[in-house]
N, C-alpha and C positions, 0 to 999 in steps of 0.2 A: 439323192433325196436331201431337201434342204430341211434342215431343224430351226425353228426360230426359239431360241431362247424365250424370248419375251412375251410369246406366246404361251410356252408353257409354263413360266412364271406365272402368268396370270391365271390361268388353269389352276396352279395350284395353290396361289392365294387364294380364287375362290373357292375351291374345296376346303382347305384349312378354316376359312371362316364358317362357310356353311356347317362342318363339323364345329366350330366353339360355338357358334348360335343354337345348334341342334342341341349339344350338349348343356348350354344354359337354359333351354328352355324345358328339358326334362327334370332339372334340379329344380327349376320353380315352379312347375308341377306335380314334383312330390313335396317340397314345402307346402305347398296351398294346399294337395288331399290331406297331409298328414294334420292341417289347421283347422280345416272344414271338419273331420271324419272326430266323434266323441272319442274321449280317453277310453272309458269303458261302455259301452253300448246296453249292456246287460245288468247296469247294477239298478239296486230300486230308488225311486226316484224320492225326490223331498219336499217334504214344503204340506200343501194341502193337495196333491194329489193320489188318486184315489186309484186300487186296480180295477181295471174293465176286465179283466178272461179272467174266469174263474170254472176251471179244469174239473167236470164232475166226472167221476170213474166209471158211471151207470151210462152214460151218451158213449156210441161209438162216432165217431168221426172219420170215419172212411164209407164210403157210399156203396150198396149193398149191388145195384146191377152195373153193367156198364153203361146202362143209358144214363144212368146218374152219376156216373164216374166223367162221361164226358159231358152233359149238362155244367158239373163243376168246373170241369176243364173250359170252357168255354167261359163260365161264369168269372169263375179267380183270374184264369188264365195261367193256372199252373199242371 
């Protein structure tokens, strides 16, 4: 059985790359989510904005049949 060095040098230069390429490009895809994505999501906002949900304790908000359960489901999609 004949081994070609050069062959498999080349083999594994391209693997070695493909692995620092793959690994660079996961590191600048969590730089960019972590720049895109807000610090805090949750906090109240400022300026002249105003809240829209306002949470009354008398409304249930869960649907009473299941035709209405999945009606929603189909509606939200959740």
């Amino acid at each position: 059985m004949i081994v070609s060095v050069r062959r498999w040098a080349g083999r594994l230069r391209f693997v070695a790359l493909f692995l620092v390429c793959t690994y660079a490009m996961v590191q600048i895809l969590g730089i960019m989510s972590s720049w895109i994505a807000p610090v805090d999501k949750y906090k109240e906002p400022q300026g002249r904005a105003i809240k829209v949900f306002h949470s009354d304790p008398d409304i249930r908000m869960e649907p009473d049949t299941i035709t209405e359960r999945l009606r929603l489901f189909y509606w939200m999609g959740e």
